[in-house]
RODO-2510 file (C-alpha; in nm, 4 decimals, decimal comma):
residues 417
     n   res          X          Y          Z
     1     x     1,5522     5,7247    -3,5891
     2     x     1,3222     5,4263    -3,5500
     3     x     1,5242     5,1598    -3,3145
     4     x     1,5077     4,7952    -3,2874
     5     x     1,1884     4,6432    -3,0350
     6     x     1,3219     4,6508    -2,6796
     7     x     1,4062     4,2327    -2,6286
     8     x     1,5506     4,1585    -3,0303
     9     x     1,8963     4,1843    -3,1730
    10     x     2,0480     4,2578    -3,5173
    11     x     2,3044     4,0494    -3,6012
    12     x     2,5665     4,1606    -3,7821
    13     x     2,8735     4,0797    -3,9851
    14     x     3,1125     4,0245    -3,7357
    15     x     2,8917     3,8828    -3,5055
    16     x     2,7065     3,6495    -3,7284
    17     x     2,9966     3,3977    -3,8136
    18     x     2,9653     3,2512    -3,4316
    19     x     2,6244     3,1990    -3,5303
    20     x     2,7051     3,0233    -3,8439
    21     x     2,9423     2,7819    -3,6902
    22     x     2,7145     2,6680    -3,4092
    23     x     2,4568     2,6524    -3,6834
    24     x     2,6955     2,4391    -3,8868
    25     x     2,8218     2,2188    -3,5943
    26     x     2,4688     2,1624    -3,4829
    27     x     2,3813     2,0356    -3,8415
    28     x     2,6862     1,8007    -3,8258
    29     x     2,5993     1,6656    -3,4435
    30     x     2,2460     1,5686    -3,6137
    31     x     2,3547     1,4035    -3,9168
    32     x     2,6313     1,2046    -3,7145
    33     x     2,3160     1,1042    -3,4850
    34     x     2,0781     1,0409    -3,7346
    35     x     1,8342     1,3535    -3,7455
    36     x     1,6503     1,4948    -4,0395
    37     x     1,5502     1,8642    -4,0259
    38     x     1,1945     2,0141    -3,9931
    39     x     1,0697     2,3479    -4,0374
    40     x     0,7547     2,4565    -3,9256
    41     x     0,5778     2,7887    -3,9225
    42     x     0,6872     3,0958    -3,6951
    43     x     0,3000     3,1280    -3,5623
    44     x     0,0847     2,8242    -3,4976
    45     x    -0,2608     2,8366    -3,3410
    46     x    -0,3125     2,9484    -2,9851
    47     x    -0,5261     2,6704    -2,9080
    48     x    -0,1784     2,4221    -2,9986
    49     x    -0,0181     2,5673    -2,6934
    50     x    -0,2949     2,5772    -2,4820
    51     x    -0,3698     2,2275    -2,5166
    52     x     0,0256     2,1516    -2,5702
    53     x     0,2344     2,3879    -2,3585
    54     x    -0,0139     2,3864    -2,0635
    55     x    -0,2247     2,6543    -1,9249
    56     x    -0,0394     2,6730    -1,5674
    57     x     0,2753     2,7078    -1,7426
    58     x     0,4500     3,0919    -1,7179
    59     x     0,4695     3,0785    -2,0869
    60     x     0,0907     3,0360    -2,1609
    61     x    -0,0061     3,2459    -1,8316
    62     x     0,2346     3,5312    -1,8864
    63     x     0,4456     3,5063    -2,2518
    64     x     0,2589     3,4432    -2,5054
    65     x     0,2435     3,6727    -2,8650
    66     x    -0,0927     3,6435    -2,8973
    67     x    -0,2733     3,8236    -3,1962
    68     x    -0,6390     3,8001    -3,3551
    69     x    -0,5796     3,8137    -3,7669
    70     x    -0,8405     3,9360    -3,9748
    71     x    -0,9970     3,5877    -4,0173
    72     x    -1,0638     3,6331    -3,6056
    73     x    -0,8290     3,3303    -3,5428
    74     x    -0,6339     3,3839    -3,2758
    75     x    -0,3008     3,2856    -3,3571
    76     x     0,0594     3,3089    -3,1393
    77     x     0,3628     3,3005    -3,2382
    78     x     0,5916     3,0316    -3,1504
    79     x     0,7183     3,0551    -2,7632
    80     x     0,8800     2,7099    -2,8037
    81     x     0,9440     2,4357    -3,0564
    82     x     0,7979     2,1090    -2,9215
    83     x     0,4336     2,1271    -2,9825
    84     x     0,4635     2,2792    -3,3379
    85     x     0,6751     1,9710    -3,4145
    86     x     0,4045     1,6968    -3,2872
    87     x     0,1742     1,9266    -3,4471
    88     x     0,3642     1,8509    -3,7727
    89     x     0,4384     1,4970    -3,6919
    90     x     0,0807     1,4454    -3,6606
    91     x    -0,0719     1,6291    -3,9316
    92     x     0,2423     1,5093    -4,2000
    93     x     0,1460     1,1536    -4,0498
    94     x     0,5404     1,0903    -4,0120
    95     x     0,4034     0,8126    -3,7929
    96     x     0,3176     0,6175    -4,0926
    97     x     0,7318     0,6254    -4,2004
    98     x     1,0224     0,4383    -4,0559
    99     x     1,0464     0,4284    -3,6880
   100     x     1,1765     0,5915    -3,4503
   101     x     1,1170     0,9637    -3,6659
   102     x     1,3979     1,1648    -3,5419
   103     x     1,3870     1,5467    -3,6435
   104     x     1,5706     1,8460    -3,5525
   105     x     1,5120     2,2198    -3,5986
   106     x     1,6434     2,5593    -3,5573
   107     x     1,5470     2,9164    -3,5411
   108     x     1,3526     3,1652    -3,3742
   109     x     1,0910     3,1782    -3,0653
   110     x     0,9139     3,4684    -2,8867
   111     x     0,8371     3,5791    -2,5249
   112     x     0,7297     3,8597    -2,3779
   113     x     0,9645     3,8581    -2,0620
   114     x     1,2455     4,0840    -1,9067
   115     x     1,5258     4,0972    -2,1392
   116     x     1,8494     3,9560    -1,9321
   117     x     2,1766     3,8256    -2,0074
   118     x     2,1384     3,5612    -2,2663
   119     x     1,7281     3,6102    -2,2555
   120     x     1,5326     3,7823    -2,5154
   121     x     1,1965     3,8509    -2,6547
   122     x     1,3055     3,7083    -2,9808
   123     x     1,5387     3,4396    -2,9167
   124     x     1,6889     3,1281    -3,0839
   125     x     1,6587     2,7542    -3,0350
   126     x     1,8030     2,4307    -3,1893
   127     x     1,6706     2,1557    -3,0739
   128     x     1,5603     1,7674    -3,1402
   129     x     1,2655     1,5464    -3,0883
   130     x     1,2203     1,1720    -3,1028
   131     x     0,8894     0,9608    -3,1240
   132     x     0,7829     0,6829    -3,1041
   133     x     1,1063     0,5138    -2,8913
   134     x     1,0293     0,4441    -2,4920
   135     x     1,3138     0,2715    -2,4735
   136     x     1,5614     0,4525    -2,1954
   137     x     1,8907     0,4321    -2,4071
   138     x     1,6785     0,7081    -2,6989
   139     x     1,6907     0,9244    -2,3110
   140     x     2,0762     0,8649    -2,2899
   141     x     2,1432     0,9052    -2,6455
   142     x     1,9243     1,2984    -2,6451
   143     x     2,1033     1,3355    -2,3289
   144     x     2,5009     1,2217    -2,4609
   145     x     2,3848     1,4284    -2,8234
   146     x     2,3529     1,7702    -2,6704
   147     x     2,6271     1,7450    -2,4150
   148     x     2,8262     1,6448    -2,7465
   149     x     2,7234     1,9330    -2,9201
   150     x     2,8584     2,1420    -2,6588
   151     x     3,1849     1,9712    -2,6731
   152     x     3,2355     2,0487    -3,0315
   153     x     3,1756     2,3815    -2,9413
   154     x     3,4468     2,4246    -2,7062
   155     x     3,2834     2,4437    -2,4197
   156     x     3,3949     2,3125    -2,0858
   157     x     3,2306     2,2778    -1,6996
   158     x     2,9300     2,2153    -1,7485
   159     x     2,7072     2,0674    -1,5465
   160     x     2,4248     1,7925    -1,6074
   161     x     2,1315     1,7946    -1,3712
   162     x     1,9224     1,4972    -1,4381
   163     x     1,5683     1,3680    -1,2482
   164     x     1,2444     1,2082    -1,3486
   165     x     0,9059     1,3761    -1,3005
   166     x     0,7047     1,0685    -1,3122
   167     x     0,4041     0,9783    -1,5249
   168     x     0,0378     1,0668    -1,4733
   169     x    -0,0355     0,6957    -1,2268
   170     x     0,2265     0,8665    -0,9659
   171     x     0,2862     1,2065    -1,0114
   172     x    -0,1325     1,2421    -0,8419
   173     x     0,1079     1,1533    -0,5290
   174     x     0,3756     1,3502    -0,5217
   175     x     0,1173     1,6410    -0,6255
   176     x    -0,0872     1,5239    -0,2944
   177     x     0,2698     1,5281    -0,0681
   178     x     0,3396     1,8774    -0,2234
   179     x     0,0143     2,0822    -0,1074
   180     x     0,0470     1,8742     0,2238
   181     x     0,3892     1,9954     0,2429
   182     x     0,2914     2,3957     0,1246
   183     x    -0,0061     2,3742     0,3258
   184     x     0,1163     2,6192     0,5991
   185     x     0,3224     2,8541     0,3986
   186     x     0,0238     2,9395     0,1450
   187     x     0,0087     3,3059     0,2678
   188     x     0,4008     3,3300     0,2042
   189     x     0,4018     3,1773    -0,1509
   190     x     0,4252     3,4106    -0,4390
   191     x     0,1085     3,5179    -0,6212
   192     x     0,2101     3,2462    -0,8941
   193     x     0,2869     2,9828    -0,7144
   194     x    -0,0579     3,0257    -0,4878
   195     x    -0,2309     2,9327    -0,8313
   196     x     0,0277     2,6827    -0,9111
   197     x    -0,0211     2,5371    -0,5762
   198     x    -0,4087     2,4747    -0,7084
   199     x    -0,3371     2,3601    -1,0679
   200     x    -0,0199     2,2185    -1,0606
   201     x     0,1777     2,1914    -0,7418
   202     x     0,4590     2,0321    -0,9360
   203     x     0,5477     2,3696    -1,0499
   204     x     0,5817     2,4622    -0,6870
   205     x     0,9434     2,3305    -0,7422
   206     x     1,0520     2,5541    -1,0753
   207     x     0,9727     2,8909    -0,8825
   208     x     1,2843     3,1247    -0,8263
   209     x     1,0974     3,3353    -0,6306
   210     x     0,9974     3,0892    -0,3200
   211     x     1,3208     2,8524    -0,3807
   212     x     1,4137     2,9210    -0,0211
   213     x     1,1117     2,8419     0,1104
   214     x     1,2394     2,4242     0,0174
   215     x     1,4063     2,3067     0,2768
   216     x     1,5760     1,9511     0,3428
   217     x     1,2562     1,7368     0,4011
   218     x     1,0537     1,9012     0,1038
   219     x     0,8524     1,5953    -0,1231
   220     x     1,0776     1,4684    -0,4030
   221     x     0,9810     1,3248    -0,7396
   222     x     1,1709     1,0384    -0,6707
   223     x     1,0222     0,9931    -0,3736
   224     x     0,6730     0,9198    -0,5477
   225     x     0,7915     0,7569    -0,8510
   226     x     0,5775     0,4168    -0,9514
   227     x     0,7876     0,0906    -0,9618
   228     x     0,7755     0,1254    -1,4035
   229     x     0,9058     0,4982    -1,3894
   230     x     1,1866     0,4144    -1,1350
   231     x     1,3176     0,1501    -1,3318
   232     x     1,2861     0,3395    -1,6500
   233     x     1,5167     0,6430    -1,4497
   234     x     1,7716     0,3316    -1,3277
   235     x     1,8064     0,2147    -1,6883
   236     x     1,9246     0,5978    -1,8181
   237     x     2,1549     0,6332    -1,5431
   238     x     2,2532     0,2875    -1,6595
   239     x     2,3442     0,3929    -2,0232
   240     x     2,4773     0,7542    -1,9308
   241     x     2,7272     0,5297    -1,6931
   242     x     2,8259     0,3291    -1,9787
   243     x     2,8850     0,6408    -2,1892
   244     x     3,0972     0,7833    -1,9013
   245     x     2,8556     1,0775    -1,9059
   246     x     2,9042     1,2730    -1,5765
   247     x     2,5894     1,3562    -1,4037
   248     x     2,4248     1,5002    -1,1001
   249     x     2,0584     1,3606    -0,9774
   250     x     1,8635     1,7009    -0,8897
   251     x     1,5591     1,5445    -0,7513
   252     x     1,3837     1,8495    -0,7200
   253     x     1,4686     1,9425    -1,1162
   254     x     1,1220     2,0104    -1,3208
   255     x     1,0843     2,1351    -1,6905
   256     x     0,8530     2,5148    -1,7248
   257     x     0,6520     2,2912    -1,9442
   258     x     0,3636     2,0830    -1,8493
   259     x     0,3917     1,8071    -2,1159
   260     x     0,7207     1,6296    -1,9497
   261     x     0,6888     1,3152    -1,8314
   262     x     1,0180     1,0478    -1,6434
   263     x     1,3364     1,1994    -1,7532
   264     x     1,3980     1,5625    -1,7359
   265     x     1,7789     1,6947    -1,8213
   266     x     1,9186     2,0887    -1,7930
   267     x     2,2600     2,1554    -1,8581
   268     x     2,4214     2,4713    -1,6733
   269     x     2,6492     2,6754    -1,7137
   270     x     2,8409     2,8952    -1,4861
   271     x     2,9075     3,2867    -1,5175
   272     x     2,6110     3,4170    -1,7106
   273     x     2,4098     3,5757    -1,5147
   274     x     2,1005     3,5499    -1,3256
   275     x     1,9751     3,2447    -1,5681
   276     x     2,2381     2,9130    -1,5827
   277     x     2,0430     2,7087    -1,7752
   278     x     2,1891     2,6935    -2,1611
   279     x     1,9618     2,3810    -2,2961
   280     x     1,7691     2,1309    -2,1210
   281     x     1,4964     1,8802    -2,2204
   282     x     1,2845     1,5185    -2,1735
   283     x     1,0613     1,2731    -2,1858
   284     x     0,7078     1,3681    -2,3026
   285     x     0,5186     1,0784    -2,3434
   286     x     0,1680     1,2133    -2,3450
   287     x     0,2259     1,5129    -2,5628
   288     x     0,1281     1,3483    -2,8856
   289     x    -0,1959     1,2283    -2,7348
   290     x    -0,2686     1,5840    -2,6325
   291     x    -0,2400     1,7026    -2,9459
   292     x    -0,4688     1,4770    -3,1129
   293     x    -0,3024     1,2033    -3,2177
   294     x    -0,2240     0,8024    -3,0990
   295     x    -0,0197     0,7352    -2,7375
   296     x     0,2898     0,8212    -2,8903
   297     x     0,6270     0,8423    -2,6534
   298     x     0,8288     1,1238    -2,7416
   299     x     1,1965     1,3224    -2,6063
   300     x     1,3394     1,5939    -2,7030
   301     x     1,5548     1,9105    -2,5925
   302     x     1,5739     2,2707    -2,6661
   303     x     1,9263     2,4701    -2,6342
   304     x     1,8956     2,8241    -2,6414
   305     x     2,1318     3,0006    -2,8524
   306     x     2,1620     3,3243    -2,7025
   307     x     2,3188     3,1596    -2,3917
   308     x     2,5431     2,9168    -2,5596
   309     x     2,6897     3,1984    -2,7731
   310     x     2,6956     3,4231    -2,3909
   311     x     2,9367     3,0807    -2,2845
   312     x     3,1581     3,0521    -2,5725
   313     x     3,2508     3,4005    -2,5196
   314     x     3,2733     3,4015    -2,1447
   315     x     3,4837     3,0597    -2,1949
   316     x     3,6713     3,2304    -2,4738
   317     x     3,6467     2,9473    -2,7543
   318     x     3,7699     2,9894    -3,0328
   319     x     3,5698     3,0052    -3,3554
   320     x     3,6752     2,8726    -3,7325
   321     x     3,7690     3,1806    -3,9653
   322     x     3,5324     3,2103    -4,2378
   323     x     3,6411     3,1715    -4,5907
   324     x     3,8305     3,4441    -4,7201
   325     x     3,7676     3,6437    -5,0181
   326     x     3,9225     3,4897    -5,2751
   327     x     4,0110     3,7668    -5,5678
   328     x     3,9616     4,1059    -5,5571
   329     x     3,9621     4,2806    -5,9106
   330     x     4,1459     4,5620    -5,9635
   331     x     4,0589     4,8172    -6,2588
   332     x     4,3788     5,0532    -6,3142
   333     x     4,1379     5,3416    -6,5244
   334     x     3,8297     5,3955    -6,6981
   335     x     3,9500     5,2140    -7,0072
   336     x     3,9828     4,8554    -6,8008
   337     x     3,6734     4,9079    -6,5860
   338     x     3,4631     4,7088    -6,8075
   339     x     3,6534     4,4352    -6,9000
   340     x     3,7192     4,4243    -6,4751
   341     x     3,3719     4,3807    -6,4678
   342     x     3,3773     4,1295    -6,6877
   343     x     3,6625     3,9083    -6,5557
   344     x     3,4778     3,9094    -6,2114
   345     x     3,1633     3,7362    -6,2948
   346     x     3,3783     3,4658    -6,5057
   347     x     3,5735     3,3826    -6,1968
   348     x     3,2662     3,3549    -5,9971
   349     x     3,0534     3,1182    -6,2394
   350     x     3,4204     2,9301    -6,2050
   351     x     3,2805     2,8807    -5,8417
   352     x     3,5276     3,1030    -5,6854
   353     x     3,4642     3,4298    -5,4663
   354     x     3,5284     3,7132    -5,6306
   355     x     3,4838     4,1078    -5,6285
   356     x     3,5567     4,4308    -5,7093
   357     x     3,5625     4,8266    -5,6395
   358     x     3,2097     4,9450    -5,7368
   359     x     3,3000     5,3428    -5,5859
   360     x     3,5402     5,4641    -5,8261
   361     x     3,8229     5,4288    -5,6137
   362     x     4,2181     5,4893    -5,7093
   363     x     4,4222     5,1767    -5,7715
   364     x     4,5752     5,2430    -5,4396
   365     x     4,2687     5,2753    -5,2135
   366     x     4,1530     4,9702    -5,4290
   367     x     4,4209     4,7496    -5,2900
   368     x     4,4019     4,9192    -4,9481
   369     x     4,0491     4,8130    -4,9702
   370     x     4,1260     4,4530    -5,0519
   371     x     4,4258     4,3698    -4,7867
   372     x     4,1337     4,5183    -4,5358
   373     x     3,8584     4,2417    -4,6796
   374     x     4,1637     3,9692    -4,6253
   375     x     4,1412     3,8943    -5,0214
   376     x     4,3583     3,6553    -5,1044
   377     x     4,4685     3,7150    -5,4821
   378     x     4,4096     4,0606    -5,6426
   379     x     4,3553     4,0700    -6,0140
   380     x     4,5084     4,3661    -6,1229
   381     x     4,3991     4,5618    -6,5284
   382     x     4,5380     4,8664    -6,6275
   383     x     4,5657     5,0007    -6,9997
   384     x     4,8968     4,7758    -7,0466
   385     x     4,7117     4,4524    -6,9415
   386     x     4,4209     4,5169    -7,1617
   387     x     4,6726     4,5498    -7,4797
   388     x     4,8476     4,2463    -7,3826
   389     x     4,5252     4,0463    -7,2479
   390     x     4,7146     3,9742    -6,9618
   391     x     4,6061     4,0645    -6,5850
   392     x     4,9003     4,0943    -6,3240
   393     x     4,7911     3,8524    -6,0518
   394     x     4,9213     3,9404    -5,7191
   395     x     4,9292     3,6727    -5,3839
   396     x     4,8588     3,9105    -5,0927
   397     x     5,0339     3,6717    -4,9078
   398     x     5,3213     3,5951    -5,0649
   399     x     5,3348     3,9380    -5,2214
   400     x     5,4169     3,7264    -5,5604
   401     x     5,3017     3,9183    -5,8524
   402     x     5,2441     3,7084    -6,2102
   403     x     5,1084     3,8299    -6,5394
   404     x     4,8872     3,5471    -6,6648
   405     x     4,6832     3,5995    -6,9676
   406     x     4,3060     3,6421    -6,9571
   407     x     4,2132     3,2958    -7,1224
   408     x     4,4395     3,1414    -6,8548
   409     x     4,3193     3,3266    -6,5114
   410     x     4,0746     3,0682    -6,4249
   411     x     4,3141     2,7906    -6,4061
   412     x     4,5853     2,9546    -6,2712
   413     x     4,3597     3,0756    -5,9790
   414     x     4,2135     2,7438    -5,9005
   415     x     4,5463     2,6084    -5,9079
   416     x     4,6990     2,8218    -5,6253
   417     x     4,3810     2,8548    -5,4316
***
C-alpha cells in the first residue's frame, strides 16, 4: 500500500473541524482588524528567497524544495509566506492603493527538516503583513492581533518574548561585539554557526545547538541599538503597556529570517515538545527594497498551525460543534425510493442539509444510520405516505413524530429548524 511522504498529514473528518474553527476565528480576528486576504502561489522562484529569505538562513542553506521544471527554471516551493507576499505587493502594485495595505493569508509551506511534535515537512501558516506604516503602534497592534487570536482560541499561558534587532546603521556593531565575543570559542561552535559566525554573526544567537555556550556578559541587541531604533522599541513597549499586553524583553531573541529589522515578537507555549515557539514575527523594513521595489516598511507574523492545534489539545479547549445534519430521508421500500430521492434535493435547493441511504439499507439500519450522523429530523416514506403524499417527520430529539404533506415539508422544516 503506497503511504503518505514521511513529514505530511491527512486530515480527516474528525480531525478537520479544529482546523475549520481556527480557520474561521482567524478570518474573524482579521476582519475585526482590518485585513484583506491574499493568495499567492504554492511555488515561487528560487531566486525570491534567495534574495528575500537570506542565504545564511537554515531555511535557504538546509530546507528548501528546490526543483528544475522543464523550462530549466529553478523554482521552490514556498518555505514561508513573507517574501511571496512583497513579491505580490510589488508586482500587483498594491502600493499604488490606500495606505497602510494590510493582508493576511493562510495555508501551506514546505521544509525539508526532522518531523517533531508540531513540525512537519508540509505544514500550515496564517499569518499577516503590513506595509507601508513605520509607525510603532502598527508593531503593537500585529503584536495585540495575534495574542488576540490566541485568546479566542482558548488558549491560556502564554508567553510574549519581545526585542529589537536593530537596523542596518547599528546592527554592523553588535555584529562586530559578537565575533569579538565568539572569537575564542570558534573551534567549539557548531559547523553552522562557524559559517554563521562569518556571514551573519547575528544568527550566532538563534542556534539551539551552542545556546549554552551564552553566558551572562554575551553582546545584546539592545546593547548596540542606534538612538532612532531605541526609541522606536520604547514607543511599542509604550503602546503594548497601554493595551495591558504582558510582555517579557528577551534581548537575545532573533527571527531564523534575515529580512527582520527593530521589533521581533515569538509567542511560546509550554508542553509541546522540543520546539515552544507557536507564532512569532516583526519588523522588516528593508524587505521590500530587496525584492525590487521602493524603501517600503513592512511587519508581519507567521503562526504555525500545527503547534497551535498541538496547544489547544494539550490545554484541552474546547471547540464549536459543527452543524448538524439537518434531515435524513428515509425510503420505507422500493416503491418510495424515488420519490425519497426526490424530496432530498428539494430540501437542499431550500438551503437546508439534507441526505439519504444510498446502500439499500432496511428502514431500521436507515435510522440507526441517521441517530449515528446526529441528524436532526428524519423524513420518513413508505408505501402509505406515498398514497397519502404525506411523509412522517420525526424530531430525533424530541422523538415527536408528525405526518406533514409533501407540498408542506419545506416549511414545516424551516420552521422547527
Amino acid at each position: 500500500m503506497i503511504t503518505k511522504p514521511r513529514g505530511t498529514n491527512d486530515i480527516i473528518p474528525g480531525e478537520i473541524e479544529i482546523w475549520q474553527f481556527i480557520e474561521s476565528t482567524f478570518r474573524q480576528v482579521c476582519r475585526d482588524y482590518g485585513y484583506e486576504e491574499i493568495r499567492t502561489p504554492v511555488f515561487e522562484h528560487t531566486e525570491l528567497f534567495l534574495r528575500g529569505v537570506g542565504d545564511t538562513t537554515d531555511i535557504v542553506d538546509k530546507e528548501m524544495y528546490t526543483f528544475q521544471d522543464r523550462g530549466d527554471r529553478s523554482l521552490t516551493l514556498r518555505p514561508e509566506g513573507t517574501a511571496p507576499t512583497v513579491r505580490a505587493f510589488l508586482e500587483n502594485k498594491l502600493q499604488a492603493g490606500p495606505q497602510p495595505v494590510k493582508l493576511f493569508y493562510w495555508g501551506p509551506m514546505f521544509r525539508y527538516d526532522r518531523p517533531q511534535a508540531g513540525r512537519y515537512r508540509q505544514f500550515h501558516q496564517c499569518g499577516v503583513e503590513v506595509f507601508s506604516a513605520a509607525d510603532p503602534a502598527i508593531d503593537a497592534e500585529v503584536i495585540m492581533m495575534s495574542m488576540d487570536y490566541y485568546r479566542r482560541l482558548g488558549l491560556d499561558n502564554l508567553a510574549l518574548h519581545i526585542n529589537s534587532v536593530g537596523c542596518p546603521r547599528c546592527r554592523p556593531v553588535l555584529h562586530e561585539k559578537l565575533r569579538e565575543y565568539f572569537s575564542p570559542h570558534l573551534d567549539e561552535l557548531c559547523h553552522n554557526c562557524r559559517t554563521r559566525y562569518e556571514k551573519n554573526p547575528l544568527r550566532l544567537l538563534d542556534c539551539k545547538i551552542c545556546e549554552d555556550k551564552h553566558t551572562e556578559d554575551i553582546p545584546t541587541t539592545l546593547n548596540s541599538l542606534c538612538n532612532e531604533c531605541l526609541e522606536h522599541f520604547e514607543a511599542v513597549k509604550t503602546y503594548l503597556d497601554l493595551l495591558n499586553l504582558p510582555y517579557h524583553v528577551n534581548n537575545h531573541l532573533v527571527r531564523g529570517l534575515d529580512y527582520y529589522t527593530n521589533t521581533a515578537f515569538e509567542i511560546t507555549a509550554s508542553h509541546i515538545g522540543a520546539q515552544s515557539s507557536i507564532g512569532g514575527g516583526g519588523r522588516y523594513n528593508g524587505l521590500v527594497e530587496v525584492c525590487g521595489g521602493p524603501p517600503t516598511p513592512g511587519i508581519g507574523y507567521a503562526l504555525g498551525l500545527e503547534r497551535i492545534i498541538l496547544t489547544m489539545r494539550e490545554q484541552g479547549c474546547p471547540v464549536p460543534a459543527t452543524d448538524r445534519m439537518a434531515v435524513f430521508v428515509v425510503n420505507a421500500g422500493k416503491a418510495a425510493e424515488k420519490t425519497a430521492f426526490k424530496l432530498m434535493f428539494e430540501i437542499r435547493q431550500a438551503g437546508i442539509p439534507a441526505d439519504k441511504d444510498f446502500l439499500n439499507r432496511s428502514m431500521k439500519a436507515q435510522m440507526k444510520y441517521a441517530g449515528r450522523i446526529n441528524a436532526r429530523f428524519v423524513v420518513i416514506i413508505g408505501d402509505e405516505e406515498l398514497a397519502e403524499s404525506a411523509a412522517l417527520v420525526r424530531n430525533m430529539d424530541t422523538k415527536e413524530q408528525t405526518k406533514v404533506p409533501f407540498d408542506q415539508l419545506i416549511p414545516f422544516i424551516k420552521d422547527k429548524y
